[in-house]
N, C-alpha and C positions, 0 to 999 in steps of 0.2 A: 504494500500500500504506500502509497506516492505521501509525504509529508503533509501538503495540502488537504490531501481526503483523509487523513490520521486524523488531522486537526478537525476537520469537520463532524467525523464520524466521534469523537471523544466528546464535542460538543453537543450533540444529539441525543448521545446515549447517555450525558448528562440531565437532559432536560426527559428523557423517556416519560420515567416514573411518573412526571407531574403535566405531561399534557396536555394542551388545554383542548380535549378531544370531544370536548360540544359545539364547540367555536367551528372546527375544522371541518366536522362530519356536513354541517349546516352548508360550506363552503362545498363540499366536495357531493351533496346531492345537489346543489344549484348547477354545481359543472355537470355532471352524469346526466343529469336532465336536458342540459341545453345543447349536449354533444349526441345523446341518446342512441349511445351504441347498440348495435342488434344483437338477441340474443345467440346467433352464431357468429358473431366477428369476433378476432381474436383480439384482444387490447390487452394493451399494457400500463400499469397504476408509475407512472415514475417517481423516483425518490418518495414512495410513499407513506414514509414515518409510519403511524400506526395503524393505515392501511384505510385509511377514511375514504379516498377514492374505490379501490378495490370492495370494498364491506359495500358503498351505495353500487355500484354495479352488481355483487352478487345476489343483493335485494330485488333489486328489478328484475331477475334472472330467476330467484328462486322459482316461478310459476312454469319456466321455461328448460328447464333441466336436459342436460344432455349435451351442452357448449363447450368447449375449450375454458379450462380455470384460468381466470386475470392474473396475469402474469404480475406481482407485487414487488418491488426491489428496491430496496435503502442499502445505504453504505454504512448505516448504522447497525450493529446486530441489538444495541438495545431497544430502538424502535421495534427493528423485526419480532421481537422477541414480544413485546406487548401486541404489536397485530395479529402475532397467531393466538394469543391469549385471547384479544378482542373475540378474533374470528371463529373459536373455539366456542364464543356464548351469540354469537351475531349470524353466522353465516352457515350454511349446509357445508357439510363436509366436502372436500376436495374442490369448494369451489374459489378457491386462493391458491398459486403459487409460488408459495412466500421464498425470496434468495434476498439474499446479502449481498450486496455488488454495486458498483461505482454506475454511475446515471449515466456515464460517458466514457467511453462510447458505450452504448447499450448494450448487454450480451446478447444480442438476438440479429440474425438473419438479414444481408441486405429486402429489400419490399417484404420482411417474412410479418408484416402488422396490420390491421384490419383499422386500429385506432391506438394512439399513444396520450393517453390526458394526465397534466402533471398538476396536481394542487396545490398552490402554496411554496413553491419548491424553484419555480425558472429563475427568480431573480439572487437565487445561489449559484445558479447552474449555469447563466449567462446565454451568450448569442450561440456559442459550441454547438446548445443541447438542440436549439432549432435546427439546424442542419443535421445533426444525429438523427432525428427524427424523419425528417426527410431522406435518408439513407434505410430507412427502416420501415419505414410504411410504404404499404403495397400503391402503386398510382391507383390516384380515385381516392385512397386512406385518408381518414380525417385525425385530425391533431387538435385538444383541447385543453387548456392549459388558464391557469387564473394568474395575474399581477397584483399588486396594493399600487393603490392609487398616489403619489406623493403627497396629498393631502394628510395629513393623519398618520402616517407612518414614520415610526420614528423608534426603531433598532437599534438597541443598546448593545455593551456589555460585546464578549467576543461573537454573536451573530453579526454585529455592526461590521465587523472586521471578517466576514466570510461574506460578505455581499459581492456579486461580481460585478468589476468595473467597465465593462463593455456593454453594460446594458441599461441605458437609462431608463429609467420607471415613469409609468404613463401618467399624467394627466389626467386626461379622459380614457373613458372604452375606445372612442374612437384612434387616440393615440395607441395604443395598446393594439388593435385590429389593424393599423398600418405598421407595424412592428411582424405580424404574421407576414402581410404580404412584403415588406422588403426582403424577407428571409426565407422566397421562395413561396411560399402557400399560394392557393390562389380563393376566391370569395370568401373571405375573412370578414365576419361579423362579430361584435362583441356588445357586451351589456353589465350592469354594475349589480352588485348586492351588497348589501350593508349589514351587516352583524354587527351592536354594539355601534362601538366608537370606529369599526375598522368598514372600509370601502374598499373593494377589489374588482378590477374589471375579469368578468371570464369571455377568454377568446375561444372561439371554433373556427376551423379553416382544413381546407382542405389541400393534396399533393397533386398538382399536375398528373395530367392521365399522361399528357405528352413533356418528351424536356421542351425547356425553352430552345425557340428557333436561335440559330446561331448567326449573325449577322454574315452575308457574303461578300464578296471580295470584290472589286470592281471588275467588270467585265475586260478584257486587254484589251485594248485602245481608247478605253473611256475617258473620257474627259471629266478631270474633277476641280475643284472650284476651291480654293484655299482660303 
């Protein structure tokens, strides 16, 4: 483990225990809802601390049984270690595949993703993870992922010092939804929800079915214009 993800993972597994896992689940069924994976796509819960994303997906799943279990993954094993606890009183069995592993690059399959939604987690994980995502998700795959708004946010202590510096925090939703699309998505919509004192915009967007066209060359004897 790289010094960076040490430190992150030490700080995580610090805060395990104490959670604030009302606040989160609240956040991570507004994203599962406005992303509203099917219940045969294969998704992936990223950096999912105590598995808030993964638990509201397996919920909407419960009626539908028979899918691929949501792939769950923190770099933390004490996060992990409370989501399978969670998921033990929350969710059907085997419908969580809980690992311990770095958010980046994903362990999974170039297009091997049906949907990747990450809660609470991209503005650790910076501009990197949007492209990892895009290497991972099948074209046509949807990506759904939450921000804080820089209104009201305000990260102390050593999370303050694990925020990535490539990625500036949104505004508005709408800033947030031009943040998908410079980073490849294509029809990026986004919307806000308020818990408390905290504002977060959740984006949904999707991967090109096609690459982007490549610009061509001028034609040989063309005449260009400086």
């Amino acid at each position: 483990m790289t010094q960076p993800n040490q430190r992150t993972a030490q700080a995580f597994d610090a805060l395990a225990g104490d959670y604030d896992d009302a606040y989160h689940d609240r956040i991570a069924r507004a994203l599962v809802a406005f992303v509203a994976p099917a219940p045969a796509e294969s998704v992936a819960d990223v950096a999912c601390g105590t598995g808030a994303v993964a638990l509201a997906v397996a919920a909407v799943r419960a009626a539908h049984p028979g899918g691929a279990p949501v792939l769950a993954l923190d770099l933390s094993p004490g996060m992990v270690a409370a989501g399978r606890a969670r998921a033990a009183r929350l969710a059907p069995a085997g419908a969580i595949d809980w690992r311990v592993a770095p958010a980046l690059p994903l362990p999974v399959a170039d297009a091997g993703l049906d949907v990747v939604l990450c809660a609470s987690s991209l503005h650790f994980l910076g501009r990197p993870a949007l492209a990892d995502w895009l290497r991972v998700l099948r074209p046509g795959g949807r990506v759904g992922f939450t921000l804080p708004l820089t209104v009201g946010f305000h990260p102390g202590g050593a999370f303050a010092e694990l925020l990535a510096t490539d990625l500036a925090l949104p505004d508005t939703a709408a800033d947030a939804a031009a943040l998908a699309q410079a980073s490849g998505f294509t029809a990026a919509a986004a919307r806000t929800v308020t818990v408390g004192a905290r504002t977060v915009a959740l984006v949904r967007a999707r991967k090109p079915t096609q690459p982007p066209a490549q610009p061509q060359p001028p034609a040989a004897g063309a005449v260009t214009r400086s």
